[in-house]
C-alpha positions as a Python dict, from the first residue, in 0.01 Angstrom:
ca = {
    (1, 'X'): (0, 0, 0),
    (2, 'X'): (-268, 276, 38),
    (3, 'X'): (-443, 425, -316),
    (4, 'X'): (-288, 743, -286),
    (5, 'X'): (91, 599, -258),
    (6, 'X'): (-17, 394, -550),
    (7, 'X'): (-152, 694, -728),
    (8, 'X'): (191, 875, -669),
    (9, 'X'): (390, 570, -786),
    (10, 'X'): (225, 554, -1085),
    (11, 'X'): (252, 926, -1151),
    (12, 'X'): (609, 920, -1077),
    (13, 'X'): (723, 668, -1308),
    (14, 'X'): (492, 783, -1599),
    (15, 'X'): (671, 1127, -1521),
    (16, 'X'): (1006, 939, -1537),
    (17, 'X'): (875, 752, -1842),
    (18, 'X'): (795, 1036, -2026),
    (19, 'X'): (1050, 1219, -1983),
    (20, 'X'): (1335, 965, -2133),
    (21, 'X'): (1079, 1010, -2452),
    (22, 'X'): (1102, 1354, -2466),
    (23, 'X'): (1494, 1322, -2453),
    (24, 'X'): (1476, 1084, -2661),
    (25, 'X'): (1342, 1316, -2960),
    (26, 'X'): (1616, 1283, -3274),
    (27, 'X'): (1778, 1698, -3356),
    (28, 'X'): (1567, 1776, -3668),
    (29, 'X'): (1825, 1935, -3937),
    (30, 'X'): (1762, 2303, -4115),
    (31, 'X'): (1667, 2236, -4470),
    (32, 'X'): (1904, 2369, -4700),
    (33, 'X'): (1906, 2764, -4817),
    (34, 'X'): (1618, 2848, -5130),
    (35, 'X'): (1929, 2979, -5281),
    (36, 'X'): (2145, 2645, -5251),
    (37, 'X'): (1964, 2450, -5523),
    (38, 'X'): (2236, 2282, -5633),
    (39, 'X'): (2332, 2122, -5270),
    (40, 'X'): (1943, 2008, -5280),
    (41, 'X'): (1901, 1775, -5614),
    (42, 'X'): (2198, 1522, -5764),
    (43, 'X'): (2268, 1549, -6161),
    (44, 'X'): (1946, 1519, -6388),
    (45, 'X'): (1602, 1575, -6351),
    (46, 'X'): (1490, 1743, -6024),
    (47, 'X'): (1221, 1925, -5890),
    (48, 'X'): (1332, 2175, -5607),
    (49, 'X'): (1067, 2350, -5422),
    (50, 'X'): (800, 2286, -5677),
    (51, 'X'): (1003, 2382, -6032),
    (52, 'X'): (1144, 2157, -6258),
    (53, 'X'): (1480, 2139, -6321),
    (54, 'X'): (1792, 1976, -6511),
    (55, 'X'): (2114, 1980, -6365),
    (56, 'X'): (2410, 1909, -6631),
    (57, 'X'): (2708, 1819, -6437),
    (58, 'X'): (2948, 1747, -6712),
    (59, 'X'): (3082, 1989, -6910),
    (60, 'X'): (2968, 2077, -7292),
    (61, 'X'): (2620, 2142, -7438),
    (62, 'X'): (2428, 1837, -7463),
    (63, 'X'): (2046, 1725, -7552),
    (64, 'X'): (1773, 1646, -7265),
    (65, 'X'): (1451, 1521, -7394),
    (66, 'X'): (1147, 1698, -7144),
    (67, 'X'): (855, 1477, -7092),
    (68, 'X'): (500, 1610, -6995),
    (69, 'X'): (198, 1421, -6930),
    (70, 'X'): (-133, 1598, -7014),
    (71, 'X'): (-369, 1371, -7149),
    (72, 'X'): (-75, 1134, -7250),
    (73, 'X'): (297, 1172, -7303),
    (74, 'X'): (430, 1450, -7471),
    (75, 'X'): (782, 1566, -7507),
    (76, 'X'): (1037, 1803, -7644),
    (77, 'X'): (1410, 1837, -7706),
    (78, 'X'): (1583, 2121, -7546),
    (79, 'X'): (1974, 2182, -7546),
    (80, 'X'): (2125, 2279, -7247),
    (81, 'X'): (2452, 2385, -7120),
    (82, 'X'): (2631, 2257, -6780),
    (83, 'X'): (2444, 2378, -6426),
    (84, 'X'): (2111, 2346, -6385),
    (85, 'X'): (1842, 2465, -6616),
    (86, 'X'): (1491, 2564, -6499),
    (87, 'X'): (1251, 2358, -6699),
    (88, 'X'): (972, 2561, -6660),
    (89, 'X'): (944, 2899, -6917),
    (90, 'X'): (570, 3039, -6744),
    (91, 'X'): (336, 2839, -6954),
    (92, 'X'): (66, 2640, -6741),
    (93, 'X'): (165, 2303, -6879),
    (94, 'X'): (508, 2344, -6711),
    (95, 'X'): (351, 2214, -6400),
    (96, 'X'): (267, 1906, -6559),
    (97, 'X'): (655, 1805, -6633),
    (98, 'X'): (716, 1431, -6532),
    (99, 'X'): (1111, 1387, -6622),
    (100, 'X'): (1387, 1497, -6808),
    (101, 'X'): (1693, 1259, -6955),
    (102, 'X'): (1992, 1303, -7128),
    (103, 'X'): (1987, 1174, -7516),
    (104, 'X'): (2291, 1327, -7682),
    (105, 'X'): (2460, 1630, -7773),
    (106, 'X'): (2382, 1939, -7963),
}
């Protein structure tokens, strides 16, 4: 076999090679609308496109306990109602919220 039907083997089943690998690229899905927020976290704590939030999926009022960590723990009780509550009210510690649970009622 001469070089240049080697060559043109070798090109041709690189070609053919490649090709099932570009085919075989998995569909990549649309992330979910800004707006859905509830279709992106579960019930709890969350944090959807950088905020932090609590979704109550029960019904009632009931007690969350917020956790930060800036130069250790601290935390804070908040009451919240059922849906999700945004976590953060503006203040530059809000970015440093680690988790929120559920402790109770109101």
């Amino acid at each position: 076999m001469g070089i240049k039907r080697a060559v043109s083997a070798l090109a041709l089943g690189l070609m053919t090679f490649g090709g099932g690998l570009v085919a075989a690229q998995p569909a990549v899905a649309a992330p979910a609308a800004p707006a859905d927020v509830s279709a992106q976290m579960g019930c709890g704590f969350g944090v959807v496109d950088g905020w932090a939030k609590y979704n109550h999926c029960g019904s009632g009022w009931i007690t969350i306990r917020v956790r930060w960590f800036i130069a250790g723990v601290a935390e804070k009780d908040r009451c919240v109602g059922p849906g999700i509550t945004n976590l953060e009210d503006g203040t530059p510690a809000d970015r440093f919220i680690t988790n929120a649970w559920y402790i109770g009622g109101c």
